[in-house]
Every structure is written in C-alpha cells, then in structure tokens.
VEXDREN-339401 format. One record per residue: residue in three letters; x, y, z of N, C-alpha, C in turn. Coordinates in pm, 1 decimal, padded with zeros to 6 digits. Example, Ala and Ser with C-alpha at 12.3 -4.5 7.8 and 13.67 -1.06 7.14 Angstrom:
BEGIN
(r "Ala"; (01319.0; -00569.0; 00780.0); (01230.0; -00450.0; 00780.0); (01320.0; -00330.0; 00780.0)) (r "Ser"; (01285.0; -00225.0; 00708.0); (01367.0; -00106.0; 00714.0); (01290.0; 00003.0; 00787.0)) 
//
This chain:
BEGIN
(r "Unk"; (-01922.4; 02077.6; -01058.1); (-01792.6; 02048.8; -00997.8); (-01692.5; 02156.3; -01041.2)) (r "Unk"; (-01594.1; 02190.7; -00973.9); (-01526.4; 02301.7; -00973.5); (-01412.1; 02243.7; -01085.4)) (r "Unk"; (-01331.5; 02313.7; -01150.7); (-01269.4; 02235.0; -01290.2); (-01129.4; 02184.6; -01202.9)) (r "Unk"; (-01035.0; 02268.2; -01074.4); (-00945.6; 02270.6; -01048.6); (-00970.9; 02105.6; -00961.0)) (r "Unk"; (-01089.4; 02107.2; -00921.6); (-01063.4; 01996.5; -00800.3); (-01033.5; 01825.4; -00891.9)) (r "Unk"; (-01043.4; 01822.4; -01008.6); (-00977.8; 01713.9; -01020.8); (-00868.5; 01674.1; -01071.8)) (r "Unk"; (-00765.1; 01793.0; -01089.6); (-00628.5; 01814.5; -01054.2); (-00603.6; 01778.9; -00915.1)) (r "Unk"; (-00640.4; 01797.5; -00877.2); (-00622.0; 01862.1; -00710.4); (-00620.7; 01715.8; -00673.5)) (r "Unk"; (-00743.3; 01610.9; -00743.2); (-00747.1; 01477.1; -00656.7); (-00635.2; 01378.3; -00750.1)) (r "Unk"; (-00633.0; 01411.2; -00869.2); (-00450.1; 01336.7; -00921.9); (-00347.0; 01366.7; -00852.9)) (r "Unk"; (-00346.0; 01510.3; -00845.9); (-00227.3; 01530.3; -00691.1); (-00199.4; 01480.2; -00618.8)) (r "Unk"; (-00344.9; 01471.1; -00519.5); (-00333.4; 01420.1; -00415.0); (-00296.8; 01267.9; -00391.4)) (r "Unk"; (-00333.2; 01213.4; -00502.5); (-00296.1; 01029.8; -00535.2); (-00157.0; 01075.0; -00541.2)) (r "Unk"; (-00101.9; 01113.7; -00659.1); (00034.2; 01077.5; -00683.2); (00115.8; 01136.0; -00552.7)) (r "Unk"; (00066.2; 01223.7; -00487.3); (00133.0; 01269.9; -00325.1); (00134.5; 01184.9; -00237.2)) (r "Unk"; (00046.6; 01090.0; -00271.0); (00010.8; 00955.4; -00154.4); (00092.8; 00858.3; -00192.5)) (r "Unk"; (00091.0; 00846.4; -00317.1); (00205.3; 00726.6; -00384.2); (00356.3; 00719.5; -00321.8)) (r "Unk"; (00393.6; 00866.5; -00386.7); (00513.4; 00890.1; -00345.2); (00545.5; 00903.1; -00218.6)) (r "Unk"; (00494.8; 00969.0; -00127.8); (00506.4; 00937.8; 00046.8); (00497.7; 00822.7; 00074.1)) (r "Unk"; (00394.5; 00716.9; 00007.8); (00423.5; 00584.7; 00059.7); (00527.6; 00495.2; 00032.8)) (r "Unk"; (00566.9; 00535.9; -00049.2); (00707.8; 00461.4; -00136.0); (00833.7; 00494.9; -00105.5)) (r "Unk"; (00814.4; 00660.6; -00017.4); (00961.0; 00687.1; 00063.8); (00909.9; 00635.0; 00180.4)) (r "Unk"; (00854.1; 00648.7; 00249.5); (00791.4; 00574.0; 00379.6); (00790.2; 00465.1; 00420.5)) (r "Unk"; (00671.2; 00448.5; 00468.8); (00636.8; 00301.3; 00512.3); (00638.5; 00183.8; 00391.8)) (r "Unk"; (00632.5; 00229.1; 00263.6); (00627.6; 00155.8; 00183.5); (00716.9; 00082.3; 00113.2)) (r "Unk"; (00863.5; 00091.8; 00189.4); (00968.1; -00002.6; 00180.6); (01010.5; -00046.7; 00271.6)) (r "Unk"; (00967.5; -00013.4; 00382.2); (00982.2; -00141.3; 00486.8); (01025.4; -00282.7; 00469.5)) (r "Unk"; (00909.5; -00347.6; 00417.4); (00937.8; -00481.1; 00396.0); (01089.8; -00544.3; 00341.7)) (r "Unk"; (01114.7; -00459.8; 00231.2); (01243.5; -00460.3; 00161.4); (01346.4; -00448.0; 00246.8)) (r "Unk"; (01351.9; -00325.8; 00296.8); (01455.7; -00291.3; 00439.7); (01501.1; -00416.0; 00465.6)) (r "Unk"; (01350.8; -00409.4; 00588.5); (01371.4; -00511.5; 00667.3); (01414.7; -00650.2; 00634.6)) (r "Unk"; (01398.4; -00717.1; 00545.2); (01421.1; -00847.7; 00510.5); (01540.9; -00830.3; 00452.7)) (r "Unk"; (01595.3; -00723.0; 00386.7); (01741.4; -00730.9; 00339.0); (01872.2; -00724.9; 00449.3)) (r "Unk"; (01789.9; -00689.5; 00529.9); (01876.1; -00693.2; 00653.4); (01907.9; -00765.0; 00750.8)) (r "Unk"; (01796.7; -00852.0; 00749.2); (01745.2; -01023.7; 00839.8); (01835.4; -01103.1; 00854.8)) (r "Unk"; (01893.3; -01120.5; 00636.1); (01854.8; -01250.4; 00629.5); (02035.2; -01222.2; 00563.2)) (r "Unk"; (02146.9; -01342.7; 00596.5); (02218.9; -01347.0; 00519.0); (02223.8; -01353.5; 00338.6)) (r "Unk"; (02318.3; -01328.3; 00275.5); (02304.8; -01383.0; 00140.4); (02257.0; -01470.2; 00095.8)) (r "Unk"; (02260.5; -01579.9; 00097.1); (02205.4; -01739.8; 00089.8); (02048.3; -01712.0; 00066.7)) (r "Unk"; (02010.7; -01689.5; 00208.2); (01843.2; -01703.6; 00171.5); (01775.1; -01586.4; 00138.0)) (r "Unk"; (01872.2; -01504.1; 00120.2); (01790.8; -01386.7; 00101.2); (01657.4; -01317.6; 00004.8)) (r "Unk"; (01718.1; -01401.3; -00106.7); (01621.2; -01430.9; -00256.8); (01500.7; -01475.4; -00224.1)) (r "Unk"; (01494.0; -01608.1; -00157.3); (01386.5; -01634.9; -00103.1); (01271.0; -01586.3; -00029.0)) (r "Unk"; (01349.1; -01505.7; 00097.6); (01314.3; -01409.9; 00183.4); (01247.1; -01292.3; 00132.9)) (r "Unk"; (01329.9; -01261.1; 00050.3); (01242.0; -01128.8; -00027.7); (01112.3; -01174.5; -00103.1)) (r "Unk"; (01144.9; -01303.8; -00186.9); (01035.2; -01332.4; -00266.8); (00909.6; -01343.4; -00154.0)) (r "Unk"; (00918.5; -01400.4; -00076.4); (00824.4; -01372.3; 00028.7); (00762.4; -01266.6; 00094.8)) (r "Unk"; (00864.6; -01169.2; 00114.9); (00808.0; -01068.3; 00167.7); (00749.4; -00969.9; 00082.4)) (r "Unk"; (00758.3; -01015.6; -00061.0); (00688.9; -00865.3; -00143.9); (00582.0; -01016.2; -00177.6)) (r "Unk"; (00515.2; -01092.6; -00171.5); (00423.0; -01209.9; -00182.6); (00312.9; -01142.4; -00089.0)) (r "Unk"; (00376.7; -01162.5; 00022.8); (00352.8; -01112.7; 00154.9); (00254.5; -00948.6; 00164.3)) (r "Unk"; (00298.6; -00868.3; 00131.6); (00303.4; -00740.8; 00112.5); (00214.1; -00710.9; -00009.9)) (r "Unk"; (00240.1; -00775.9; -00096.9); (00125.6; -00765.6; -00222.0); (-00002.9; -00865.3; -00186.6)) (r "Unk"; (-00031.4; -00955.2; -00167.2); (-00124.1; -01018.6; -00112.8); (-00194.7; -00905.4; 00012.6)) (r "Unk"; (-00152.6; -00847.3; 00086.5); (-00205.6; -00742.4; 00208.4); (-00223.0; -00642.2; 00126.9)) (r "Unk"; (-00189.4; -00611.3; -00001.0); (-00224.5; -00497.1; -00085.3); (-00377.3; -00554.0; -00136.8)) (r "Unk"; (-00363.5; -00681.0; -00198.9); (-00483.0; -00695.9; -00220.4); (-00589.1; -00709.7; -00168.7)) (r "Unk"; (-00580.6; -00792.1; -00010.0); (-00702.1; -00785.1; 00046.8); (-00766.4; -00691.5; 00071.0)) (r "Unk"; (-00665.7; -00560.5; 00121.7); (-00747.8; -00456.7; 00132.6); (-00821.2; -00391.9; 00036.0)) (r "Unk"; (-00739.3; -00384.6; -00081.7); (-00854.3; -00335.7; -00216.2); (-00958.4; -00421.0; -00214.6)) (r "Unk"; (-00969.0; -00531.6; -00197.3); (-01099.0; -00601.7; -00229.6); (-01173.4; -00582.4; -00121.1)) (r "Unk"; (-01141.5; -00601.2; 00036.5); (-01232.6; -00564.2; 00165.1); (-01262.4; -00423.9; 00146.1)) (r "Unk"; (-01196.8; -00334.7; 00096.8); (-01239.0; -00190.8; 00152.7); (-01391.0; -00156.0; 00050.3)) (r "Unk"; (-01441.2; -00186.8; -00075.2); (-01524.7; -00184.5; -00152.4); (-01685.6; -00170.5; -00008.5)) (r "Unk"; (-01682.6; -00311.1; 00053.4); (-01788.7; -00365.7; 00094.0); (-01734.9; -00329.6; 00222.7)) (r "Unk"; (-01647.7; -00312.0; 00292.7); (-01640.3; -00233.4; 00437.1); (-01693.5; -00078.0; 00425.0)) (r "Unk"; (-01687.2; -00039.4; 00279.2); (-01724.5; 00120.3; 00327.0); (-01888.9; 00129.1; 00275.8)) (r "Unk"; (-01937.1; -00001.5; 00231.1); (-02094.8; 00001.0; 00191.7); (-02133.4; -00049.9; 00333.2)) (r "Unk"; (-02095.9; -00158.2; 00407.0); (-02156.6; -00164.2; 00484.3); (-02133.8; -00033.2; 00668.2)) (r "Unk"; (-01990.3; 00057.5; 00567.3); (-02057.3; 00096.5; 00722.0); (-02047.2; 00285.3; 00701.9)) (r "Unk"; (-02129.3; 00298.8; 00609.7); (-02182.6; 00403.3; 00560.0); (-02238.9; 00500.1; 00609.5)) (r "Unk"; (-02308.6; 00405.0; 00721.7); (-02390.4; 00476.3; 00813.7); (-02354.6; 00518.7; 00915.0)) (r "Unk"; (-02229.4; 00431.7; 00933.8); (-02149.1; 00431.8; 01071.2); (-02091.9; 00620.2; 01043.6)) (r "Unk"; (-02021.7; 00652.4; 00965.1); (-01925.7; 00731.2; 00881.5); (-02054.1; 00842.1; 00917.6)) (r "Unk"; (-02157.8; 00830.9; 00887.6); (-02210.5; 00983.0; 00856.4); (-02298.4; 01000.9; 00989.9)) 
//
C-alpha cells in the first residue's frame, strides 16, 4: 500500500464530514426551526434530530449486509 493513501482516506472522511454538516446536514434543524412557533419548538426539534439520528442509524446497520449481499451486483 502506498504510505500517502491513508492520509488521503482521513481526508477524504473529514472532507465528507464537513460538506455534510455545511450542507444537507442541517437541514433538519433549518427546517424545523422555522416550522414551528416558539412554544413547540423544543419538542419539534427533539424530534427531528430523533428522527434524523435514527435514519443515521439504520443506514449504518443496513449498509454492512446491503453491500455483502450485492457484491456481485457492483462488480
């Protein structure tokens, strides 16, 4: 393995992090801060990062066994 390329793949994570976190990855927040008057808003949010972290997790756990079973598909 080449010594530079696993710099190269911490990079590339923390490049993904940060684009997602100016990006699409505050959406939820946005959006629900903007919905919802004062009153329910607490609520609203608690939901929507519930919401949003729960869809974080399924996918870490589906993507394991979606990319074993379609392995074959891919190559």
């Amino acid at each position: 393995m080449i010594d530079w390329m696993s710099y190269l793949s911490v990079v590339s994570t923390l490049a993904f992090v940060v684009f997602f976190a100016v990006g699409p990855g505050s959406i939820p927040w946005m959006i629900t801060a903007e919905l919802f008057s004062q009153g329910p808003r607490p609520s609203a949010m608690a939901i929507a990062v519930l919401v949003n972290w729960m869809a974080n997790f399924v996918v870490g756990i589906g993507f394991p066994s979606l990319k074993v079973s379609t392995i074959y598909l891919i190559m």
